[in-house]
Structure formats: structure tokens, C-alpha cells
N, C-alpha and C positions, 0 to 999 in steps of 0.2 A: 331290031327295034330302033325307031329314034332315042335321043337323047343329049341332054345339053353335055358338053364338054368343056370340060375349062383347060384352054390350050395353049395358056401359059398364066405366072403371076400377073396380075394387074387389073384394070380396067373392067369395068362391065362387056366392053368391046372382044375381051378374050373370050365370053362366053360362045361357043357356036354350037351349032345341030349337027350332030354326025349320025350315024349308024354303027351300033354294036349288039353284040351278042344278047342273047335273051338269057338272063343268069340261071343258072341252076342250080333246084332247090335241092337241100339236104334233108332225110327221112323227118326231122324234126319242124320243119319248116312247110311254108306256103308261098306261091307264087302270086304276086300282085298285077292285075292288069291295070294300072295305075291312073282313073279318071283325074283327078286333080293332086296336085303338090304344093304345100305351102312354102312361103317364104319367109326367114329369117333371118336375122343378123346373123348368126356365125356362117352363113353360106356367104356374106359376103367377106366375113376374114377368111373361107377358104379362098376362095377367089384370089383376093390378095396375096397368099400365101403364106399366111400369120395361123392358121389353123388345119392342120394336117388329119387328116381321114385316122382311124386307129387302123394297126395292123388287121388286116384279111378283110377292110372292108374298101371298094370301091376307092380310088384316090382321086379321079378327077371328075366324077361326076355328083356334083352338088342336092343337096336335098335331104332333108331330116324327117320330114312328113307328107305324109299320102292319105288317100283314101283310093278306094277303087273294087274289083273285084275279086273273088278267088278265081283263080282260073285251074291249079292244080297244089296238090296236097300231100305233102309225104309220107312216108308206111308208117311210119307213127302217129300222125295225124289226127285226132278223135273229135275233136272241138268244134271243126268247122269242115263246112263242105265245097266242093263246085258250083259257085254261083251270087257265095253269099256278101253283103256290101259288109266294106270292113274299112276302117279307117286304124295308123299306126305309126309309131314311132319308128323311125328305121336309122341307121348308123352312119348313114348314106347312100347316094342312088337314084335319092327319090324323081330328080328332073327328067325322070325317063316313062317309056310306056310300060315298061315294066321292073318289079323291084321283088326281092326277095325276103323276108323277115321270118323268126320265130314263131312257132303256134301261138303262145303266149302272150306275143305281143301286140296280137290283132286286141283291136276293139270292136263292138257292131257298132253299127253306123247308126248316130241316133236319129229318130222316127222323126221326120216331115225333113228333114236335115236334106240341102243338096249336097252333089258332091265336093264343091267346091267350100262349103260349110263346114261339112268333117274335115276338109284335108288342113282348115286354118287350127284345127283340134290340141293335137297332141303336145306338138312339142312347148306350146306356151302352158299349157295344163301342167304337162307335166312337171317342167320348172318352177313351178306358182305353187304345188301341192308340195314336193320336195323342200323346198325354201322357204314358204310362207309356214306352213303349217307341220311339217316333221322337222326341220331342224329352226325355225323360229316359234314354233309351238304359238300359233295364235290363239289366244281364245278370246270366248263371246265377251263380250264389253271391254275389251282392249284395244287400245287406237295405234295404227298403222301409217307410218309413210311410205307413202309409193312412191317414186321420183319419176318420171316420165310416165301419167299414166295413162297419154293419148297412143300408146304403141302397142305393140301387142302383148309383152307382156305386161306391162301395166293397165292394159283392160281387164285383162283377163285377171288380174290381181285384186283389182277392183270391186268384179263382182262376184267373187268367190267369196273375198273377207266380208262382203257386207252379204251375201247366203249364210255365214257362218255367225253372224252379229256382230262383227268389229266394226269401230269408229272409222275411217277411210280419207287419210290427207293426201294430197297429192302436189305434184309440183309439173307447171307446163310452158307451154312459150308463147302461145299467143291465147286470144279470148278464145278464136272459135275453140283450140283444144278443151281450154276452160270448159265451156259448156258444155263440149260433148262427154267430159268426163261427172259433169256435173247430173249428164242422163243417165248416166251409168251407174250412178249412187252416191259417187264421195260426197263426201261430208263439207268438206275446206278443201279449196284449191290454191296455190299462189300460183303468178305466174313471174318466174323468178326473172322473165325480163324487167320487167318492173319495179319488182323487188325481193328483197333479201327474204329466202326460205324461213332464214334460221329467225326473223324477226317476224315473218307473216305467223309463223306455228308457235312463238315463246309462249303462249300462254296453255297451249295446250299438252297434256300427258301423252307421252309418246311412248308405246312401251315395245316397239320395233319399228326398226326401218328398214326395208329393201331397195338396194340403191347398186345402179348400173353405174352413175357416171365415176366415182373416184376424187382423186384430186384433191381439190381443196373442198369438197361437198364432205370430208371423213370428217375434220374437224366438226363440223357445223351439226354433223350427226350425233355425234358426241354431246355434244353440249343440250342439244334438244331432247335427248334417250330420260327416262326417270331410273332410279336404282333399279336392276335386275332389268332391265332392258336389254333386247338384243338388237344387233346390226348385221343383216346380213346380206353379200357382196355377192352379187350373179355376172359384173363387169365391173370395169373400171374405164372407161372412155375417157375420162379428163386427166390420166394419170394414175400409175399403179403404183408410187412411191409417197408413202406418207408419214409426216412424223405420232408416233402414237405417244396420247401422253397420260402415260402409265400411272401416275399418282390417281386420275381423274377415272380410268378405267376401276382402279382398284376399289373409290370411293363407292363410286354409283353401282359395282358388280355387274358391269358387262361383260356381256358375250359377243365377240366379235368371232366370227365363221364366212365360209363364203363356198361355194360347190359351181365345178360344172356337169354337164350331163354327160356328154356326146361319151366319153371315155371311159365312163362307169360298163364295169362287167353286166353280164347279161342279166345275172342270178337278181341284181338291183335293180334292174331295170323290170324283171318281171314283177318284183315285188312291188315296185312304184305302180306298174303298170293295176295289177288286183286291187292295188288303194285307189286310185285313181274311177276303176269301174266300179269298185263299193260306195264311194262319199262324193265323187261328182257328176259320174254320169246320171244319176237321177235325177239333177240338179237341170240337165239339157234341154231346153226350151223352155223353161219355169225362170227359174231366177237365174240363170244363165243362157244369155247370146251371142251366139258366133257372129265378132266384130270385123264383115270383109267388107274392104274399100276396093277392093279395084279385082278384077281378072282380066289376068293377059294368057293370050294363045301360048303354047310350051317353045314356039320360037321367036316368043319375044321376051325371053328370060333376061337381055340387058336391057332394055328398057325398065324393064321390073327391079332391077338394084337398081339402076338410077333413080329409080321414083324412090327407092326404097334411102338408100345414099342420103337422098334431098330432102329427106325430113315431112316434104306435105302431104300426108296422109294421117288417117285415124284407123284405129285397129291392123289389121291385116292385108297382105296382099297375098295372089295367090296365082297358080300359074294352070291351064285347063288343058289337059294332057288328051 
């Protein structure tokens, strides 16, 4: 099978096309003929080599999410057959024409969806439902900030909490983001090149934040949160070192937490996976849309982190296997 390669640290340019093995499935598992793969930021910290594959899964082939077909099925197998469209979270691999993953952690492909549409799916889903709503416990008529929420996960953030009835603030860099997150549902947008987050939102009740960048945005989050507010860290880009100030925590009764995915055992991941097909996939095509900006052929996966690197895009990008 093809497949992209990452054939040394560095550069979008280390990416290249080789040929390798077609992997082989175990009794519990299904073989993926892999129509499209999406793209994410930790595939480019793998690339770099800031984020390491877990043990027994693939190490230099990049890729968190697929969609595509079954093509074969292990003796345990019961769920699904030869043939059927599945979109899925995988641990890596995915930039290839074919990928291996658990029964369990297929999804079916939702209805009018390309393939290219499921494969931007899972892993922003997944993250959004983990963080926003199990371990930030959002609910109906509580207001959210979202920090970046022209990207993928911050679309996808977007319009989950306003399916669910939350308030929806967001933060961006330029107008057109603005608006486009403004079609999406949010409520208040700043765009912090302009100005200050933490003064655009003062007057607003904020009773979570989900925040990528770090740095000097922790404070600001702090101050912004109301008592029993939570703050929860999926990155940190501006810096992972912060002063925390403990009196201000204690007042207001925050909860500060943060999660990644890729590393969680299986057993989590199915279980995320069954929440996931219970409270959002009916949500697919209704008050949720798959946000893809661009498809590139599967051997133009560096040009796709540079687009991806360069910040000018909205939603998702995706690569067509």
C-alpha cells in the first residue's frame, strides 16, 4: 500500500510517499480501505517530533482519522461487515491506503456525508465531547469560551455547545474568521488582534473556558471564569509554564484540568467512542456540519501542514486517499 512517511524530524518537506505493508488485522479488529484522512495539529507535532506514536501503534506514519471502507473483518467481529462505509478514530496510520482499528471504534458514515466529510469527523468530535461536556460538564444556558474558533476544533466546539444550548464566545484573528464563526452560531466574537479578550468578554458570565493557546491567555482566563467555573487545557501553544494564583482560584472555586486523547487506553476510547454515537451523531447534518476547507491528493500531505502551519484556513483540512 502507499503511504505518507515521515522520514525524519522536521519540516513539512520530510513528509514523503513510500510503499509498505498492508497491516494486519487482529481477531477483534477491521481492516480499513481508507477513502479520506483528516488532518490535525498533533500530526504536525508528530512530524516535528514533539509527539511520539504510543507503543504498538505505527511510529512514522501520521494520521488520527479516516473514513473509508471495510474491506475484512476479524473472527470476532459481529458489528459490521465487508463493504460497509465507516469513519474512525485510529491511534495512527491513518495517511495511508489502508489502516487497521478496533470493532468498536468504527462509526457508520453519516447519511448524505462524503468521504472526505466523515474523515474531518472524529477526532475534533471526539475531543470537543471529552472536554467540553464530560470533564467541563457544559450545560444548557451556560456561556463558553472558545479561543480559536475558526479551526477545527473550535468549529466543531461551536456548534455542539450551541446544539446543546450554551451561550458561545469565541476569540479570532482576523474579520473574515469573525464571521465565519459568527455562521456557525457564536454569540460574541473578539478578535484579539484588535483587542484585549479579557476586556472584549468583562461583562460577560463565563462559566468555562476551552483554551489551546497557554501562556499569558491562563491568567486572563482566570479572571474572566465566574465562582465554580471551569478551565479546560487541550494545548498550550503560547507557553506551558504559568504562574497560578492560588488565592483567586480558591475564591472563585475553579477547576482547572486539561486531557489529551491520542494516549488514552482503548477501554476510554470505546467508551468515548458509544457517547459520541449516542448524543452527536444524530446531531449530523441537523445542527451539526462538517467544516472542510480544502482537499489535497494523499501525496500532497506537505503542502497540507503548510496550509495547515499558515494559519489561512477555516474548519478542516483533509487529505483524499
Amino acid at each position: 500500500m502507499k503511504a505518507i512517511v515521515i522520514t525524519k524530524a522536521g519540516g513539512p518537506d520530510v513528509l514523503q510517499l513510500q510503499n509498505r505493508a498492508v497491516p494486519v488485522i487482529g481477531d477483534d479488529e477491521v481492516l480499513i480501505q481508507v477513502k479520506a484522512a483528516g488532518i490535525n495539529r498533533p500530526d504536525l507535532f508528530q512530524r516535528k517530533g514533539n509527539y511520539a506514536a504510543p507503543l504498538g501503534v505505527v511510529a512514522d506514519i501520521p494520521g488520527l482519522e479516516v473514513s473509508g471502507l471495510v474491506t475484512q473483518i476479524g473472527s470476532a467481529v459481529t458489528s459490521w461487515k465487508v463493504g460497509d462505509k465507516v469513519c474512525c478514530l485510529v491511534a495512527g496510520g491513518g495517511y495511508a491506503e489502508f489502516v487497521t482499528t478496533h470493532t468498536a471504534m468504527c462509526l457508520p458514515m453519516p447519511a448524505g456525508f462524503s468521504f472526505e466529510e466523515a474523515a474531518i469527523l472524529p477526532e475534533t468530535i471526539y475531543t470537543v465531547w471529552d472536554n467540553v461536556f464530560r470533564r467541563g460538564a457544559l450545560q444548557k444556558g451556560e456561556t463558553v469560551l472558545i479561543h480559536g474558533g475558526s479551526g477545527g476544533i473550535g468549529s466543531t466546539a461551536i456548534q455542539l455547545a450551541k446544539a446543546f444550548g450554551a451561550r458561545v464566545l469565541t476569540t479570532v484573528s482576523s474579520e473574515e474568521k469573525e464571521k465565519y464563526c459568527r455562521n456557525l452560531g457564536a454569540d460574541e466574537v473578539v478578535r484579539y488582534t484588535a483587542r484585549d479578550f479579557r476586556e472584549g468578554f468583562a461583562a460577560e458570565h463565563v462559566h468555562l473556558v476551552v483554551d489551546s493557546i497557554g501562556g499569558d491567555y491562563f491568567q486572563k482566563n482566570i479572571d474572566l471564569l465566574q465562582a465554580d467555573g471551569r478551565l479546560i487545557y487541550i494545548n498550550a501553544m503560547r507557553g506551558q509554564k504559568v504562574e497560578l494564583p492560588i488565592l483567586t482560584l480558591m475564591q472563585k472555586r475553579i477547576l482547572i484540568t486539561g486531557s489529551t486523547l491520542r494516549a488514552r487506553d482503548l477501554s476510554f476510547k470505546i467508551s468515548l467512542t458509544r457517547d459520541v454515537l449516542q448524543y452527536v451523531w444524530p446531531l449530523m447534518g441537523k445542527s451539526f456540519q462538517p467544516q472542510l476547507f480544502r482537499v489535497f491528493p494523499l501525496e500532497a500531505a506537505a503542502e497540507a501542514h503548510a496550509l495547515m502551519e499558515n494559519g489561512a484556513f477555516l474548519g478542516k483540512l483533509v487529505l483524499r486517499v
